[in-house]
C-alpha positions as CSV (number, residue, x, y, z in Angstrom):
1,X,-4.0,51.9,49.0
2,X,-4.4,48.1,49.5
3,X,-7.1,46.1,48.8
4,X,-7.5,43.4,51.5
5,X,-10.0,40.4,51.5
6,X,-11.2,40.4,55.0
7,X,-12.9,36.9,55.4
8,X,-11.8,34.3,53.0
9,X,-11.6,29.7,53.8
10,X,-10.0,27.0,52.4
11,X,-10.7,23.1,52.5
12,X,-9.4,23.4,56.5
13,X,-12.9,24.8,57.2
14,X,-15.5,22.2,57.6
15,X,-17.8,24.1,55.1
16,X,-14.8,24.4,52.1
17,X,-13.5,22.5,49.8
18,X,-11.1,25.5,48.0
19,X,-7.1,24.5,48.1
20,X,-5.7,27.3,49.8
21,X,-3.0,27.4,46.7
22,X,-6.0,27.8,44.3
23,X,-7.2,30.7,46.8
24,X,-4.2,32.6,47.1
25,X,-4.2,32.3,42.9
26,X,-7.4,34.1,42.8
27,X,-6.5,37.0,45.4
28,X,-3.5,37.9,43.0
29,X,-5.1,37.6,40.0
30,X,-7.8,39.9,41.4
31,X,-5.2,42.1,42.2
32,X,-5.9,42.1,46.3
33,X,-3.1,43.1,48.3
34,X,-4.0,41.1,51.5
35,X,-6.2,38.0,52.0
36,X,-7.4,37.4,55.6
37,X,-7.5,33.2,55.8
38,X,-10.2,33.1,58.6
39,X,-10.7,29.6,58.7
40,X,-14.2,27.9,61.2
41,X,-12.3,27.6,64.8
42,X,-9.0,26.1,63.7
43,X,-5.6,28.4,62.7
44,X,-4.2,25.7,60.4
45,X,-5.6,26.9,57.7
46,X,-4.5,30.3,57.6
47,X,-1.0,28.8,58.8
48,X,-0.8,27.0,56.2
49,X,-1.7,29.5,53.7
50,X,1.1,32.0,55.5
51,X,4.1,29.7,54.8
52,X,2.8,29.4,51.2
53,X,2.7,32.9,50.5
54,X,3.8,35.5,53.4
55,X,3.5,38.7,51.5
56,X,-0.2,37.7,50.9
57,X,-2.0,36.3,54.0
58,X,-3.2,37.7,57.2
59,X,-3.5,35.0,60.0
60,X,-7.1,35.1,60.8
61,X,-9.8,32.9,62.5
62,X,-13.8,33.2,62.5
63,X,-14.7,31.5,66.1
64,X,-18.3,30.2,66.8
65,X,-18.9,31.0,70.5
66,X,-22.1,30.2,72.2
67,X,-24.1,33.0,71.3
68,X,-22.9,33.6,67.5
69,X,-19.1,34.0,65.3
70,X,-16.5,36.4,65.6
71,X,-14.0,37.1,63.2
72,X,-9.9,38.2,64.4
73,X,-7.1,39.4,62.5
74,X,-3.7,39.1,64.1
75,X,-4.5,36.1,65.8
76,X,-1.2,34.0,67.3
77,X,-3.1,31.7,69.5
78,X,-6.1,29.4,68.3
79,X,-9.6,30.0,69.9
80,X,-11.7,27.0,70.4
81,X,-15.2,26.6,69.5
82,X,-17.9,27.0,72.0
83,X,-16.6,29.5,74.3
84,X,-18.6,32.5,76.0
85,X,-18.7,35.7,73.9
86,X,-17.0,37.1,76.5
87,X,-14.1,34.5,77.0
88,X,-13.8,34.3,73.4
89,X,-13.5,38.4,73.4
90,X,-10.8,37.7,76.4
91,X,-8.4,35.6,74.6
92,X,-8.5,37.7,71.8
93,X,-7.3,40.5,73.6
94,X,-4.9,39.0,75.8
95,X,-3.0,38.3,72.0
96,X,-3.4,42.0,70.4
97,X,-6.1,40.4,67.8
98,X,-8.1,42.6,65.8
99,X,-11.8,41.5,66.8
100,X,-14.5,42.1,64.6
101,X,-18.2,40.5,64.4
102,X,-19.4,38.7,61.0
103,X,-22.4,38.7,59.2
104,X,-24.1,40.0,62.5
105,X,-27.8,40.0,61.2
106,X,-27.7,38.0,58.5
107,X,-31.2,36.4,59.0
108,X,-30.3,33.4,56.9
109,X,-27.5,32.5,59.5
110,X,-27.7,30.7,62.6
111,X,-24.6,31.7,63.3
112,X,-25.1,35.6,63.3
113,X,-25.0,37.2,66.9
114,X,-28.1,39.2,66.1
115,X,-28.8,43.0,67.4
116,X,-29.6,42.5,71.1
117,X,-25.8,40.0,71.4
118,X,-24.1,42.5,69.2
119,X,-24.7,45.2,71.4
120,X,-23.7,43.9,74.8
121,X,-20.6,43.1,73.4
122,X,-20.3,46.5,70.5
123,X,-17.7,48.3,73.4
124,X,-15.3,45.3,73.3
125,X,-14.8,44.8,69.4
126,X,-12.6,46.6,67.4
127,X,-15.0,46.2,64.4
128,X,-18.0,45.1,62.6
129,X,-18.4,43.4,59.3
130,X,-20.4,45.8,57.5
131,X,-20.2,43.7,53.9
132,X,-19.8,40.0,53.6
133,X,-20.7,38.8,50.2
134,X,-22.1,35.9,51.3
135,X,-25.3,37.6,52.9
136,X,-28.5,36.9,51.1
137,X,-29.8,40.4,51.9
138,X,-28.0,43.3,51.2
139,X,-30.4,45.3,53.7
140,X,-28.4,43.3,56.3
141,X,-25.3,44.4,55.5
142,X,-26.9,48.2,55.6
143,X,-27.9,47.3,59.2
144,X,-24.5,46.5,60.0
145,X,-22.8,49.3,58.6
146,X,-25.4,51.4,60.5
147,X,-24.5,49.9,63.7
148,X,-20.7,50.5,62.8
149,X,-21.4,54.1,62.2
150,X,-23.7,54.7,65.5
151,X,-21.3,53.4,67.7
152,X,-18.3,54.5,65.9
153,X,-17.1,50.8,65.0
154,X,-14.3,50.5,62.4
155,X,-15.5,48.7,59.3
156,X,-14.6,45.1,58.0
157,X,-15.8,43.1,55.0
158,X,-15.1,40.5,52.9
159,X,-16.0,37.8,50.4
160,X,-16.6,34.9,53.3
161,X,-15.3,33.0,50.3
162,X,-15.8,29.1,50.4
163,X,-14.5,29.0,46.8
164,X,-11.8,30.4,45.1
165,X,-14.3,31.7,42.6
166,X,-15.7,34.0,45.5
167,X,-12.9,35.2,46.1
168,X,-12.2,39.3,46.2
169,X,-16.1,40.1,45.6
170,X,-15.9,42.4,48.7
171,X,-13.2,44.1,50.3
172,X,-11.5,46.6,51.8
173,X,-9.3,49.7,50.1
174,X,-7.2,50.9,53.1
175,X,-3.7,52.3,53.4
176,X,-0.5,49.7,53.9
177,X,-0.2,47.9,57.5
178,X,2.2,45.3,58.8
179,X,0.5,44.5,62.5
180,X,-2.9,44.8,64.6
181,X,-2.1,48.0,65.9
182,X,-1.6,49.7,62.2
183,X,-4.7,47.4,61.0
184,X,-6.6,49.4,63.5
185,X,-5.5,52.3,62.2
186,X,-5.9,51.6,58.7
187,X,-9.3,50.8,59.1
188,X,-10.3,54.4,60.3
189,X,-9.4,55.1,56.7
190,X,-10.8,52.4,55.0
191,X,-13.5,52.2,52.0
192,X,-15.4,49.4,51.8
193,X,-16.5,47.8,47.9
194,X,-18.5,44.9,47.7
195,X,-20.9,43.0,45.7
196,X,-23.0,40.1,46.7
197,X,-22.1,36.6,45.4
198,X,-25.1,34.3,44.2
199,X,-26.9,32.4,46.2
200,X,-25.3,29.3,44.4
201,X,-22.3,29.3,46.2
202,X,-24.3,28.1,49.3
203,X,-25.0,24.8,47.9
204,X,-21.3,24.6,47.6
205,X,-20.8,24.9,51.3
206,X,-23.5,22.4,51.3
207,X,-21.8,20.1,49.3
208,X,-18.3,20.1,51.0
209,X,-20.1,19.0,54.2
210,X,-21.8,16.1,52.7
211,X,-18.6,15.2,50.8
212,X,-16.3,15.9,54.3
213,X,-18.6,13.0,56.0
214,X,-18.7,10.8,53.7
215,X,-15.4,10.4,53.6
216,X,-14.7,10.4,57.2
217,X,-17.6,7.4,57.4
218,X,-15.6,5.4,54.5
219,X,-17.6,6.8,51.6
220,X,-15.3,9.1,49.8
């Protein structure tokens, strides 16, 4: 059985300032099989983490659309920010990705979809994140493996690490895959194991934004 790292960033998210050497160092010391580089809206993260280490990386992307963030496995084409759920949910398709839907009720997260979004949309993803470490409440997580289990959603999760310290504190144990189609397949058999990171490691997503524009304004 593998264990894969379902929701990881690197300094190519807004959000991170983690090399994605450094992070792909901490997945193989932790002894993760996979690591899913799902950068904020951009591809060149996880790209670039690919040609570093091929064996290691899944190509992913977390995509804020207009009514909250999904999170795709498999992706081969880069989907902008700002899109409909739906058109977002579209071009996903139209490439084979593996769709799921992070953090989905984390209260603490304006980007969550929320219940009443995350069940127009629950027949047209693959998935739902039912652990992402970064979640302040582990009762929201609960809600979101409920929702998996009710509609018979497969089950994602991940560290949402910003820093390579984060990385590996939730994942999932699933048997060997090597595209979308086996990913799906795989995650019918998966078992997720997670814990929830401190809340510290928001201040450092805090921090890499402040840093990010002050050096785009001159400052850094």
């Amino acid at each position: 059985m593998w264990k894969v790292d379902l929701h990881c960033h690197t300094r190519y998210s807004s959000d991170s300032l983690a090399d994605p050497v450094a992070v792909l160092e901490a997945a193989r010391r932790r002894g993760l099989d996979k690591v899913a580089i799902t950068e904020h809206n951009s591809l060149r993260g996880a790209l670039a983490a690919f040609a570093l280490a091929p064996d290691l990386v899944i190509v992913g992307e977390e995509i804020q659309t207009d009514a909250g963030e999904l999170i795709a496995y498999f992706v081969t084409e880069e989907v902008p920010r700002g899109l409909s759920l739906q058109e977002a949910i579209a071009r996903l398709r139209a490439q084979g990705a593996v769709i799921s839907v992070s953090h989905p009720r984390d209260r603490w997260r304006r980007s969550a979809v929320g219940e009443k979004t995350l069940l127009t949309i629950i027949e047209q993803v693959d998935a739902v994140e039912v652990w992402n470490a970064r979640c302040l409440l582990a009762a929201d997580n609960a809600w979101a493996a409920a929702i998996a289990r009710k509609y018979g959603k497969l089950a994602t999760a991940g560290s949402d690490a910003h820093t390579p310290g984060e990385v590996g504190m939730a994942y999932v144990e699933l048997p060997p895959f090597t595209n979308a189609e086996e990913m799906r397949a795989s995650l019918a058999q998966a078992k997720v194991v997670g814990r929830l990171s401190p809340p510290w490691v928001h201040w450092a997503s805090t921090w890499a934004k402040v840093w990010k524009r002050g050096a785009r304004a001159g400052y850094g």
